[in-house]
KEKE-3310 file (N, C-alpha, C; in steps of 0.2 Angstrom, whole numbers, plus 5000, padded with zeros to 4 digits):
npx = (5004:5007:5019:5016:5013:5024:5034:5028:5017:5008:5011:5006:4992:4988:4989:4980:4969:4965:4964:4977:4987:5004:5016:5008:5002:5001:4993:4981:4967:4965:4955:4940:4935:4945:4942:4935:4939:4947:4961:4971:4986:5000:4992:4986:4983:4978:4985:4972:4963:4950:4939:4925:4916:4905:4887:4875:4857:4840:4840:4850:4864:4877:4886:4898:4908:4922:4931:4947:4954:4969:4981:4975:4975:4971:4966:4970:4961:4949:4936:4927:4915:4904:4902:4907:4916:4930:4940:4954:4967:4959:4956:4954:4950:4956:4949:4937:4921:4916:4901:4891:4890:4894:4900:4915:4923:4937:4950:4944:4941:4937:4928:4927:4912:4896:4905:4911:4912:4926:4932:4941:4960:4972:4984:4990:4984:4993:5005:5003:5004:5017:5022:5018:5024:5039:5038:5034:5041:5047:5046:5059:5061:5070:5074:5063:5062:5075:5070:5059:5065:5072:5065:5057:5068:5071:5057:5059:5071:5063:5054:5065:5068:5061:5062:5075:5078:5072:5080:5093:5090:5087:5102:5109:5105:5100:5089:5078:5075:5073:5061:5054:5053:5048:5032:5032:5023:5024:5037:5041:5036:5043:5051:5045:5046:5057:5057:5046:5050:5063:5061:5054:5064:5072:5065:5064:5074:5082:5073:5075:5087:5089:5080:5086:5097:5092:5085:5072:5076:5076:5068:5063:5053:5054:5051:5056:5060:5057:5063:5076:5082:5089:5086:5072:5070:5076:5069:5055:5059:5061:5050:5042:5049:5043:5030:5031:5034:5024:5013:5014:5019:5025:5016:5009:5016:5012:5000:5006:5018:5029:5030:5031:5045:5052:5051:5058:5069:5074:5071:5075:5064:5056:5048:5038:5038:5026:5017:5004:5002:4993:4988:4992:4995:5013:5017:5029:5040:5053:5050:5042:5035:5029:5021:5023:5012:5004:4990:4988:4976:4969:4967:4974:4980:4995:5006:5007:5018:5016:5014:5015:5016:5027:5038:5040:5036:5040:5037:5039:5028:5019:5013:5006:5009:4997:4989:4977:4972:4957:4951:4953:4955:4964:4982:4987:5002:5015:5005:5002:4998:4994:4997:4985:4975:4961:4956:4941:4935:4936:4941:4949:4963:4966:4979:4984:4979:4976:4980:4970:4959:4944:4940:4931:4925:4926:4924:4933:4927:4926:4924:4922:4923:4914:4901:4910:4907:4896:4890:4898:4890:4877)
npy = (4994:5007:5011:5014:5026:5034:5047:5044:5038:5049:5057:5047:5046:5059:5059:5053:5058:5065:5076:5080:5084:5092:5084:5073:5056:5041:5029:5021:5011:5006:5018:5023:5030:5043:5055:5064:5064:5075:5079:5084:5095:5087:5077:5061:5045:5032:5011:5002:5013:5019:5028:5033:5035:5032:5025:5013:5016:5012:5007:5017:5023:5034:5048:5055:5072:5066:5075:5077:5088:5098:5091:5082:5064:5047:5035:5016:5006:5013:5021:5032:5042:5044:5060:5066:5079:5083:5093:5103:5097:5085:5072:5055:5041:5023:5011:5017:5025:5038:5044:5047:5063:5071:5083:5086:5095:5108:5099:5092:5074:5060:5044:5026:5017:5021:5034:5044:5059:5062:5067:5064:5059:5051:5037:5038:5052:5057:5053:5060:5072:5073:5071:5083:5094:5092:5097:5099:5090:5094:5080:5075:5073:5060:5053:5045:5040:5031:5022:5014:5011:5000:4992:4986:4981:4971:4964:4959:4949:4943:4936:4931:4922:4910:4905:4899:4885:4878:4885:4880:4864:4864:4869:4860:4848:4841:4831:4838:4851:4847:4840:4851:4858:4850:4847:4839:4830:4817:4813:4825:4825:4818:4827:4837:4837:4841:4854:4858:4860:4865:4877:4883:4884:4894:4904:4909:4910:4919:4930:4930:4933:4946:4953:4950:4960:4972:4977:4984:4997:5010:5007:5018:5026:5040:5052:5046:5056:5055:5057:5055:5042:5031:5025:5023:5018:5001:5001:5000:4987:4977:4977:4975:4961:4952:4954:4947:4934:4931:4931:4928:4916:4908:4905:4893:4891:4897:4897:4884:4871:4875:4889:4895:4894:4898:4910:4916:4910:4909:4923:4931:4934:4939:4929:4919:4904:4890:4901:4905:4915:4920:4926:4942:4958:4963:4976:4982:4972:4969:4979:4971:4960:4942:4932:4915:4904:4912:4918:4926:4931:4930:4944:4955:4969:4970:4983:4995:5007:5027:5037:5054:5071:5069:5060:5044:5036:5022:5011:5000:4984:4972:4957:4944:4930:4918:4925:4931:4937:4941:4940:4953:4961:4974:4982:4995:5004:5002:4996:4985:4970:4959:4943:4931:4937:4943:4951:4955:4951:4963:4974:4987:4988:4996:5004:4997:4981:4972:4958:4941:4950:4954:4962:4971:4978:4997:5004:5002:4994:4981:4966:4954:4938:4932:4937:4934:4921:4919:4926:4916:4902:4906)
npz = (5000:4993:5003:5018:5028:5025:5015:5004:5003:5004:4995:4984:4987:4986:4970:4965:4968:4981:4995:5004:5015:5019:5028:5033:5043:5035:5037:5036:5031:5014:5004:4996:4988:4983:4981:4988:4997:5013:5021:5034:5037:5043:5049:5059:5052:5060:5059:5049:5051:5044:5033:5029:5013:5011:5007:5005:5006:5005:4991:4986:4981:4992:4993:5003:5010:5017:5031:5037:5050:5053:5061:5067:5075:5071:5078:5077:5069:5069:5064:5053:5049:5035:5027:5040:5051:5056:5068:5068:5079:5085:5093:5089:5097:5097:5090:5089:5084:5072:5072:5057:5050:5058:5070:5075:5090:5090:5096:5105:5113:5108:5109:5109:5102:5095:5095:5108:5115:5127:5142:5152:5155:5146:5143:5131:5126:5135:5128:5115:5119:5125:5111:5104:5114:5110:5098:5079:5066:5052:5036:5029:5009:5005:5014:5014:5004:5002:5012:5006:4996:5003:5009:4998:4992:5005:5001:4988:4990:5001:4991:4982:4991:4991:4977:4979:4981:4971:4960:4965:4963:4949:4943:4949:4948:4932:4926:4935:4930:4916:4920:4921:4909:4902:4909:4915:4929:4936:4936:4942:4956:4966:4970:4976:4992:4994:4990:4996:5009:5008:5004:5014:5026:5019:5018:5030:5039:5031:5034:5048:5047:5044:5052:5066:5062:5061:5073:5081:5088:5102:5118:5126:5127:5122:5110:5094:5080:5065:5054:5057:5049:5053:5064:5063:5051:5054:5063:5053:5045:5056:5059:5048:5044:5052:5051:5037:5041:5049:5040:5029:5017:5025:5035:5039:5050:5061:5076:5078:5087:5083:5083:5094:5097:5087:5085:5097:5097:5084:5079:5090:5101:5115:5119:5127:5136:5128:5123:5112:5096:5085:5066:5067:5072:5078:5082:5088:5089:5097:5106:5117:5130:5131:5139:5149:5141:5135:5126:5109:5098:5081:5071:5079:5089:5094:5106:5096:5089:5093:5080:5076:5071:5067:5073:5080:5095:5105:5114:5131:5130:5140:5141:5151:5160:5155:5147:5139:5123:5114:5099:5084:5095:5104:5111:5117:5115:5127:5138:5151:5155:5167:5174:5169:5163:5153:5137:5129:5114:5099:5107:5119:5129:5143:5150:5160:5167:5181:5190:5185:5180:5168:5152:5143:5127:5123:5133:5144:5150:5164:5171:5182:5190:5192:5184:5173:5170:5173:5158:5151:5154:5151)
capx = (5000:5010:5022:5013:5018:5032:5029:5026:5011:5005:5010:5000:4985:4988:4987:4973:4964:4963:4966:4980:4993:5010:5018:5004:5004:4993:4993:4976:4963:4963:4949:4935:4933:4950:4943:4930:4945:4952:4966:4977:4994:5000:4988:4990:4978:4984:4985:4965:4958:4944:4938:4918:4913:4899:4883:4868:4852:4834:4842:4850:4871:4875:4891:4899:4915:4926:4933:4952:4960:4976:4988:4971:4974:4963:4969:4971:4954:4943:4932:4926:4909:4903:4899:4910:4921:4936:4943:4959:4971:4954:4958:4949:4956:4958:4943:4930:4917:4913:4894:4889:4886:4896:4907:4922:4924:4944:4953:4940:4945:4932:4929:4919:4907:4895:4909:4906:4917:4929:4936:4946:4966:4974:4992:4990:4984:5000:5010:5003:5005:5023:5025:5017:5029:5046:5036:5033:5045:5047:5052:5063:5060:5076:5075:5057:5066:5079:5068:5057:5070:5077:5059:5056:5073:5067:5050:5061:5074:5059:5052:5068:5071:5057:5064:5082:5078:5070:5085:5098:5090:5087:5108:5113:5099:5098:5082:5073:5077:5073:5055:5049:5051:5043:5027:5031:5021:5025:5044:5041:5034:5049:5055:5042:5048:5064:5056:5044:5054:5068:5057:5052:5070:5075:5063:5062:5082:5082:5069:5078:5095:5088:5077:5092:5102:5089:5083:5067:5076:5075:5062:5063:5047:5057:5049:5061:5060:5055:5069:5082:5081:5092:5081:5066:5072:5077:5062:5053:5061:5060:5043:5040:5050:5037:5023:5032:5034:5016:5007:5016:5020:5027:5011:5009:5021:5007:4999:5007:5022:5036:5030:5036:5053:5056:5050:5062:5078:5077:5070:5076:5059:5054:5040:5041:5034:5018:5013:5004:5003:4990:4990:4991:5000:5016:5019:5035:5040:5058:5047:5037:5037:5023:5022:5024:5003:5000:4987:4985:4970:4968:4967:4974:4986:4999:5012:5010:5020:5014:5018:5013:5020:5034:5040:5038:5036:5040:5039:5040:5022:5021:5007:5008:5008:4992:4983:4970:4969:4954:4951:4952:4957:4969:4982:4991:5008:5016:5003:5005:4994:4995:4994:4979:4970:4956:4955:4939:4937:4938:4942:4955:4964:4968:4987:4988:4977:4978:4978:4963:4954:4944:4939:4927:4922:4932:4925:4937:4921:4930:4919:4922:4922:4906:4899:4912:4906:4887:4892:4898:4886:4871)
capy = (5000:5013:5009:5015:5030:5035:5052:5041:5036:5055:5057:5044:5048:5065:5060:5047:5064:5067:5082:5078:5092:5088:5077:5066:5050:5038:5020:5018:5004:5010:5022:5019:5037:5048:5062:5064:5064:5080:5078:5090:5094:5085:5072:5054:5038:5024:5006:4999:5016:5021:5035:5031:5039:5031:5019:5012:5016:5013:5006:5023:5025:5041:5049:5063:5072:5066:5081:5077:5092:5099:5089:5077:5059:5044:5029:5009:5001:5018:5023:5042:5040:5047:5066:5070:5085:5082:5100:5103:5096:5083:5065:5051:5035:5016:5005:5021:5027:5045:5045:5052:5070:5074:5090:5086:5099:5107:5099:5086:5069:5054:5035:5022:5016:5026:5038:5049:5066:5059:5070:5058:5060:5043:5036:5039:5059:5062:5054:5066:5079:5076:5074:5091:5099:5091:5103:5097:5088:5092:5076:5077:5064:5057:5046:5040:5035:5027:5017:5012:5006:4995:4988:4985:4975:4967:4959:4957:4946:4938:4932:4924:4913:4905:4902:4895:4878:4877:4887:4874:4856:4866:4870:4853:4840:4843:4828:4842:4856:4844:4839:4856:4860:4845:4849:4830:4828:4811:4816:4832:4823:4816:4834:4842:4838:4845:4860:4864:4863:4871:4885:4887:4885:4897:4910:4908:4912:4925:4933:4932:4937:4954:4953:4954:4964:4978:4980:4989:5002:5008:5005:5024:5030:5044:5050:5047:5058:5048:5061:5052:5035:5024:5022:5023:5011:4998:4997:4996:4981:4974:4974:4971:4955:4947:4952:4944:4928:4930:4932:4925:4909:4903:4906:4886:4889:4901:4892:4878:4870:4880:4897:4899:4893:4900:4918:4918:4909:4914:4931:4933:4940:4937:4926:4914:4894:4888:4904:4907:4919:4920:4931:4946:4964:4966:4984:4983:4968:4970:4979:4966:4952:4938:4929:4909:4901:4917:4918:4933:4927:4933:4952:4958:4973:4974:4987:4997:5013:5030:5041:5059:5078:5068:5057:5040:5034:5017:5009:4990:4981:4965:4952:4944:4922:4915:4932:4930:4941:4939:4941:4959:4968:4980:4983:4999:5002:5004:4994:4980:4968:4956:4937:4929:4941:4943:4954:4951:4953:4969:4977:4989:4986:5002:5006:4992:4976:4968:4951:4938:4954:4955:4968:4968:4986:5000:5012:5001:4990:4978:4962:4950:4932:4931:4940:4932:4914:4922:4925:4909:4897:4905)
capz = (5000:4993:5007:5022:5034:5022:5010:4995:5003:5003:4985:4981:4989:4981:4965:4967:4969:4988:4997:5007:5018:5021:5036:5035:5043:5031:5037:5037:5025:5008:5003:4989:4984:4985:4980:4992:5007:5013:5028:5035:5039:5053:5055:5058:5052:5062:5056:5048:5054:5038:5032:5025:5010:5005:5010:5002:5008:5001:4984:4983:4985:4996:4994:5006:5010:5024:5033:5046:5051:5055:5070:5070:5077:5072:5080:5075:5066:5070:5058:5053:5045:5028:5032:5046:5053:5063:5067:5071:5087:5091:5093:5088:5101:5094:5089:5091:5078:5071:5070:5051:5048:5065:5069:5081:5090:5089:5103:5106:5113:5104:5112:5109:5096:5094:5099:5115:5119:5134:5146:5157:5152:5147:5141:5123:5127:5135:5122:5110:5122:5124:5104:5101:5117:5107:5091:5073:5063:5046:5034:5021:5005:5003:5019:5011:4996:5004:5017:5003:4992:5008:5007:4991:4991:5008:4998:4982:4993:5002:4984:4978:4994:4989:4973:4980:4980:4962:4956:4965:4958:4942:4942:4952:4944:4924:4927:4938:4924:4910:4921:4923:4904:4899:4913:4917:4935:4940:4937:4949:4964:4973:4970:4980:4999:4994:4987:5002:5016:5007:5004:5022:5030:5017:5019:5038:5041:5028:5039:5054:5048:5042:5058:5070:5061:5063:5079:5082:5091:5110:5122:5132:5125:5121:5103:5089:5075:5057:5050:5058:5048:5053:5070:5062:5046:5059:5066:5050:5042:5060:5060:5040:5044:5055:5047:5031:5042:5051:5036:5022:5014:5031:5038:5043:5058:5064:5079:5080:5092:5082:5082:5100:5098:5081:5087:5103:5098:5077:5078:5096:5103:5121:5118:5133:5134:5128:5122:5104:5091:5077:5062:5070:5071:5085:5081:5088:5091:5100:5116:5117:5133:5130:5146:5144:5139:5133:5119:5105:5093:5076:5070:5087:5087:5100:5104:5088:5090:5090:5077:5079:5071:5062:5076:5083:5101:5103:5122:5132:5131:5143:5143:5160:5161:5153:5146:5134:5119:5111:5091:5082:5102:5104:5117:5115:5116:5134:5142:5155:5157:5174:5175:5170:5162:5147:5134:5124:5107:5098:5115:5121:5138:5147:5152:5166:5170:5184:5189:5185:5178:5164:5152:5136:5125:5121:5138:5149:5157:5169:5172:5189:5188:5191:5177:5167:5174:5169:5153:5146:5154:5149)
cpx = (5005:5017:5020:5015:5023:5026:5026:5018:5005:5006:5006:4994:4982:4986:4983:4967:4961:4967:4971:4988:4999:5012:5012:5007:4996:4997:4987:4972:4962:4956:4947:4937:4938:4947:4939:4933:4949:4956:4972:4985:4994:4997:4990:4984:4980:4981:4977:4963:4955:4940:4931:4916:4907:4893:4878:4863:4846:4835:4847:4857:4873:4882:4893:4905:4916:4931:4939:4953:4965:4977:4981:4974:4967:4967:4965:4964:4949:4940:4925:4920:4908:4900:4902:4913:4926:4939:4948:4961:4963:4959:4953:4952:4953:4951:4935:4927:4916:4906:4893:4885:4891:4901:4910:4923:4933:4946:4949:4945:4938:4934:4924:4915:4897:4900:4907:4912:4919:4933:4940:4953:4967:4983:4992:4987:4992:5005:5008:5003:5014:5027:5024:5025:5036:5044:5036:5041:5046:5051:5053:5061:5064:5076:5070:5058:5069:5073:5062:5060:5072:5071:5055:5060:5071:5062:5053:5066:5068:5056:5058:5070:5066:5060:5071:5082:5075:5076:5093:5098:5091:5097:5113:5110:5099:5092:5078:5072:5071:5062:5050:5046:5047:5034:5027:5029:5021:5033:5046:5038:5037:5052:5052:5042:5054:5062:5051:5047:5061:5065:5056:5058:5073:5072:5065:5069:5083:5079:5073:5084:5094:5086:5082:5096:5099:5084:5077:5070:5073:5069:5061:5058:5048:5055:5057:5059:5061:5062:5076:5082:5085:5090:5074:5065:5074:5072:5053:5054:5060:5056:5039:5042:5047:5032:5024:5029:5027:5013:5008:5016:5022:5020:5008:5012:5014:5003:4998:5016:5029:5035:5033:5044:5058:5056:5056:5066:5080:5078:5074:5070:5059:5048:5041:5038:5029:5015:5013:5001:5000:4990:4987:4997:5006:5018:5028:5040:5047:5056:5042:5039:5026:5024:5018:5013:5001:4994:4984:4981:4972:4966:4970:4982:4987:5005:5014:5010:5017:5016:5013:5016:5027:5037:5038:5038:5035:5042:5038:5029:5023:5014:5010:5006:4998:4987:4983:4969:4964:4954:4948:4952:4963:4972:4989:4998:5010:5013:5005:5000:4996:4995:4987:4973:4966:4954:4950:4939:4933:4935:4947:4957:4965:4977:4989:4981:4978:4978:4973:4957:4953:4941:4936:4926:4931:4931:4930:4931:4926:4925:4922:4921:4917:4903:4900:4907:4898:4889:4892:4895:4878:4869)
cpy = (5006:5014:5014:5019:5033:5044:5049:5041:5042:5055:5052:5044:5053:5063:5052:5054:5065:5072:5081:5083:5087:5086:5075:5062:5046:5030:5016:5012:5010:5013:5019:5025:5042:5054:5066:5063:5071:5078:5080:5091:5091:5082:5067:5050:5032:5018:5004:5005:5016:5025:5033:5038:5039:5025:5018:5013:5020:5011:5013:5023:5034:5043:5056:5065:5070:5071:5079:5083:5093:5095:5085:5070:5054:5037:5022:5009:5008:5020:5030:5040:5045:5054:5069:5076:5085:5088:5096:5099:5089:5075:5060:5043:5027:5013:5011:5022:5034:5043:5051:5058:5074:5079:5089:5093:5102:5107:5094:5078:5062:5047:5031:5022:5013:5029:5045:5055:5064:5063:5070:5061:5051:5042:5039:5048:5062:5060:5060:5070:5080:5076:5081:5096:5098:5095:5096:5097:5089:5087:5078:5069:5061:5052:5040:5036:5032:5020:5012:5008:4999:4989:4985:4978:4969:4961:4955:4949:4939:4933:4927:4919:4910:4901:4897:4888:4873:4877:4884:4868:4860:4864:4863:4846:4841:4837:4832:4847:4851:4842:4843:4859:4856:4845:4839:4830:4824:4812:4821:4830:4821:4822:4840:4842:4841:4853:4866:4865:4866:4878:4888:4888:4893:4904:4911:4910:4917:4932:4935:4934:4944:4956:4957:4959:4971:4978:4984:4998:5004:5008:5011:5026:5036:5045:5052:5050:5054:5051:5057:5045:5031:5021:5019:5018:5004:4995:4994:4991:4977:4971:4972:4963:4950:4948:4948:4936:4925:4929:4927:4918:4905:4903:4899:4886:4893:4896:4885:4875:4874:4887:4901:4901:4897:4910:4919:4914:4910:4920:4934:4936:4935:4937:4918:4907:4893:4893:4904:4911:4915:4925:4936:4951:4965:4972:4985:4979:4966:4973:4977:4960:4950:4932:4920:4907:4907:4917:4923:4929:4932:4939:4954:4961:4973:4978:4991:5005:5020:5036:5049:5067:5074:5062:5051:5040:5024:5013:5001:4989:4977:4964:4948:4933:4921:4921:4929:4936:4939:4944:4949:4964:4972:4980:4988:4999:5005:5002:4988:4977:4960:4947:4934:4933:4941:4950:4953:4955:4960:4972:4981:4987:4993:5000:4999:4986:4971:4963:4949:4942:4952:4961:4968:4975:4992:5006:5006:4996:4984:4972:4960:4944:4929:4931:4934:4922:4913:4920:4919:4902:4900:4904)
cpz = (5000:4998:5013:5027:5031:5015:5003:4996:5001:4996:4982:4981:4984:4975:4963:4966:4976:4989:5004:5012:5019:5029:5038:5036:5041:5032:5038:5030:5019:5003:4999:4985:4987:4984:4984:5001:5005:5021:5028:5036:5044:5053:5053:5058:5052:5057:5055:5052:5043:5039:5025:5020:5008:5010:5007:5007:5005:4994:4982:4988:4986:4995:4998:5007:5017:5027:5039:5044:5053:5060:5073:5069:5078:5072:5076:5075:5070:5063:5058:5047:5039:5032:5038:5047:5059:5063:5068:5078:5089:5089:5094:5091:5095:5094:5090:5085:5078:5069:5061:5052:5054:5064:5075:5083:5091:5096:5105:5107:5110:5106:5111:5104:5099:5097:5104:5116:5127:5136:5149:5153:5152:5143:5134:5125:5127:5131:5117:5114:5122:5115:5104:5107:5114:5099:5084:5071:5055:5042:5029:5017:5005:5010:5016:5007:4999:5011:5010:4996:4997:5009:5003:4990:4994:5004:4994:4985:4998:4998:4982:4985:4994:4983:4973:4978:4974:4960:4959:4963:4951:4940:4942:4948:4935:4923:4929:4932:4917:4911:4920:4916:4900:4902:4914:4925:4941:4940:4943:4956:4968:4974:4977:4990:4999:4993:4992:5006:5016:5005:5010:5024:5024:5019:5027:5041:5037:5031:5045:5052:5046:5049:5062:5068:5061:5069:5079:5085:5099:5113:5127:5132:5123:5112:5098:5083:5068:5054:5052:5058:5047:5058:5067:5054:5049:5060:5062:5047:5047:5060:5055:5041:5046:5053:5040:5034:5045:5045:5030:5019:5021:5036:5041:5050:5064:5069:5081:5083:5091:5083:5086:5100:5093:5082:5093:5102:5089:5076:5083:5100:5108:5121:5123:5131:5134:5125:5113:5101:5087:5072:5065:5068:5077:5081:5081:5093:5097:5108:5118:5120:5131:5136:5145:5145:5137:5126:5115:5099:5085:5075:5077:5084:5095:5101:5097:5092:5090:5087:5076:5075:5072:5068:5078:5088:5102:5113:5124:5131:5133:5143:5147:5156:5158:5152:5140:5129:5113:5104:5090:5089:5099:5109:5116:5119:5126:5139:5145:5156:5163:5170:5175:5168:5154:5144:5130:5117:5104:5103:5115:5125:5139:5148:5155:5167:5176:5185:5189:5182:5171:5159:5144:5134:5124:5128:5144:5156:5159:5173:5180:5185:5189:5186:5171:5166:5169:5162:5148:5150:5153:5145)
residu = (UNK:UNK:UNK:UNK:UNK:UNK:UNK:UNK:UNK:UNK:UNK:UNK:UNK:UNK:UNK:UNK:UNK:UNK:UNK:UNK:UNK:UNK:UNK:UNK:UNK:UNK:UNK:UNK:UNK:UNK:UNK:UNK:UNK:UNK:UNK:UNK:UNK:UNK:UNK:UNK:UNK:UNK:UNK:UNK:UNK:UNK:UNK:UNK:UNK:UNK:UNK:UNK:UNK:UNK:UNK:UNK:UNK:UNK:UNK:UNK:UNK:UNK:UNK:UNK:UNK:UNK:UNK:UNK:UNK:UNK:UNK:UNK:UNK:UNK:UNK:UNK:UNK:UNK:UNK:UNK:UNK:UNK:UNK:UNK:UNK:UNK:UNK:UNK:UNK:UNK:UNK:UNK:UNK:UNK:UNK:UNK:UNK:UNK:UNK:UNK:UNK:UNK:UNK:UNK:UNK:UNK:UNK:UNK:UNK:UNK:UNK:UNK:UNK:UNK:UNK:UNK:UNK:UNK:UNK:UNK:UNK:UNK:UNK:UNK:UNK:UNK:UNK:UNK:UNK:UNK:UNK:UNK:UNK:UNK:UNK:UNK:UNK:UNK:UNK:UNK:UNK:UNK:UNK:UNK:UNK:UNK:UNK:UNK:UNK:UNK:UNK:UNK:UNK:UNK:UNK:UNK:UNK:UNK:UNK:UNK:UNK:UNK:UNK:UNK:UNK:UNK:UNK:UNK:UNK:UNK:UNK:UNK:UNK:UNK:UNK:UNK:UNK:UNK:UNK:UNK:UNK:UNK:UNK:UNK:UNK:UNK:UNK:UNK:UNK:UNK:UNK:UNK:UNK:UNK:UNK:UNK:UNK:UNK:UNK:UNK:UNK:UNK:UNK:UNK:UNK:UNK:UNK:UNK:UNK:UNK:UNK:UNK:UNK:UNK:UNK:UNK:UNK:UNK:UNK:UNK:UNK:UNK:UNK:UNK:UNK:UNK:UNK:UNK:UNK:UNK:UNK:UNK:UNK:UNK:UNK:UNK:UNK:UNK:UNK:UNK:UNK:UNK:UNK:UNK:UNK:UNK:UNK:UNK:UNK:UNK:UNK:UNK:UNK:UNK:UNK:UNK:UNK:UNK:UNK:UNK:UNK:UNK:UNK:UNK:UNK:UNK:UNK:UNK:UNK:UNK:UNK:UNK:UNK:UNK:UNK:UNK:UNK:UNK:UNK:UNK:UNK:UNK:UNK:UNK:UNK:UNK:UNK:UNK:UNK:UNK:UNK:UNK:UNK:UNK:UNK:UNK:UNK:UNK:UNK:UNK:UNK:UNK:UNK:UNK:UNK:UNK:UNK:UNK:UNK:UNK:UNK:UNK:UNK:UNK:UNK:UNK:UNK:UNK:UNK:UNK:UNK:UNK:UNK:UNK:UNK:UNK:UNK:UNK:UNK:UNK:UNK:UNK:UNK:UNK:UNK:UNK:UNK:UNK:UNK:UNK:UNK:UNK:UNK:UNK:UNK:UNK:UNK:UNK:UNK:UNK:UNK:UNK:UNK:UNK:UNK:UNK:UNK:UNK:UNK:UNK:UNK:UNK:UNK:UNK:UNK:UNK:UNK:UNK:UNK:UNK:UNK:UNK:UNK:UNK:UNK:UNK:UNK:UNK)
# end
């Protein structure tokens, strides 16, 4: 997608025919109707947020503008209905919805679906409080091209170690060479256990030797500027590498008895015993403890950094022994979550959980084992 977060992805938009200001941050789901999106300087559309142009209703399709403003924030998988107004400075938090037709007002903080104007202060405010006091970062393009070039290669490099063990019988065998030109099938089937799991070993070490060698970068929470890309090129290939290996061809390792072992002794990640990972988002994968029987379900984003008026923030997130992330949650970055705790699905967690606790919706509701007991026997 245009390579995501980077100014390509603005110039594309741009000339897609959307109304786009400079130092945006666009990481969000890809529009229907560019040209019916205006958004501002400065602002930032976390990962799967969407921006609704459109809806059927009564047999009859509806189109309207979608309106961000300046240095506005719309956090991970939120969605900005057909019709709305985000002024300037508001913020729109993780998993929430803008109601159609709505006028954010400037400065406004927005939660929850339906989304409700929230007064409370929370961890993610004061990160963007302290981006804005470190001031706007203007980027220059030349890091963009250069980080997009190293990403490109990355993909390009991920495609041919697939190829590796074609392109060594082809070399070593002149029978294999001779099979493939001929489409002889009963000739290419003794070829095929050689062929898959020399594809998997190949990509799967390929992955990890770029993996370590880029580091996500530090765990201070201290925001690092995107301008200074050799911190912020790091931590994207770090984290391209494992959505490659989560998503991609190796995607079989994906909950089952390897996944632990290959994430914390190939990748090096502090993913402890018994715990598993399904296709899912680690943000940043480097400050990231997963505590051993732990379980992250499918679509669940954890520890995805926040980028902000040109800067990133990148801090630890720890899941505690036997935590429960149910399907499509969220647990933003810098949070801690205790032993024994439940996140259900598409949920946020708050900052801290503590033990046994569980916690379901995006207002932070916090069940008892009672409830939860209620719940799943009625």
């Amino acid at each position: 997608m245009f390579v995501s977060g980077s100014r390509l992805a603005v110039l594309s938009y741009q000339m897609l025919g959307a109304t786009v200001g400079d130092g945006a941050y666009l990481k969000m789901a890809l529009p229907k109707e560019y040209e019916l999106i205006t958004i501002g300087k400065g602002a930032t559309l976390g990962a799967g947020a969407e921006l609704q142009t459109w809806i059927i209703e009564g047999h009859t399709l509806k189109l309207r503008r979608v309106y961000v403003g300046e240095r506005v924030y719309v956090g991970e998988h939120s969605i900005v209905a057909l019709g709305a107004v985000i002024n300037q400075d508001a913020v729109i938090m993780p998993l929430s919805v803008v109601p159609r037709f709505h006028n954010c007002k400037p400065g406004s903080v927005w939660i929850g679906s339906p989304g409700r104007e929230l007064n409370d202060d929370c961890a993610l405010l004061q990160t963007l409080a302290e981006h804005k006091q470190v001031g706007y970062t203007e980027k220059e393009l030349w890091p963009d091209l250069l980080t997009t070039a190293c990403l490109i290669c990355l993909d390009t490099f991920h495609f041919a170690a697939n190829l590796i063990p074609a392109l060594v019988l082809a070399l070593l065998y002149p029978p294999f060479l001779s099979a493939v030109q001929d489409f002889n099938v009963l000739e290419l089937a003794p070829f095929l256990p050689f062929l898959v799991y020399g594809e998997l070993l190949c990509v799967v070490f390929m992955l990890a030797f770029v993996k370590r060698l880029c580091v996500a970068g530090p765990a201070s929470g201290a925001p690092i500027a995107s301008g200074q890309w050799c911190s912020y090129l790091k931590y994207l290939l770090g984290a391209r590498c494992l959505k490659l290996f989560i998503d991609g061809f190796t995607r079989g390792f994906v909950e089952s008895v390897f996944i632990q072992p290959l994430l914390y002794r190939v990748f090096g990640l502090d993913i402890r015993y018994g715990a598993e990972i399904d296709t899912c988002d680690l943000g940043a994968p480097d400050c990231l403890v997963v505590g051993e029987s732990a379980m992250i379900n499918g679509g669940a984003t954890v520890g995805q950094p926040v980028v902000f008026g040109g800067r990133i923030s990148i801090q630890p997130t720890v899941l505690g022994r036997r935590c429960f992330l149910g399907n499509n949650s969220l647990v933003p970055q810098g949070a801690k979550l205790s032993d024994n705790t439940l996140l259900g699905v598409s949920s946020c967690s708050p900052a801290y959980m503590t033990e046994h606790s569980t916690y379901l919706g995006r207002y932070y509701c916090s069940l008892t084992s009672d409830w939860l007991i209620y719940l799943l026997t009625d």
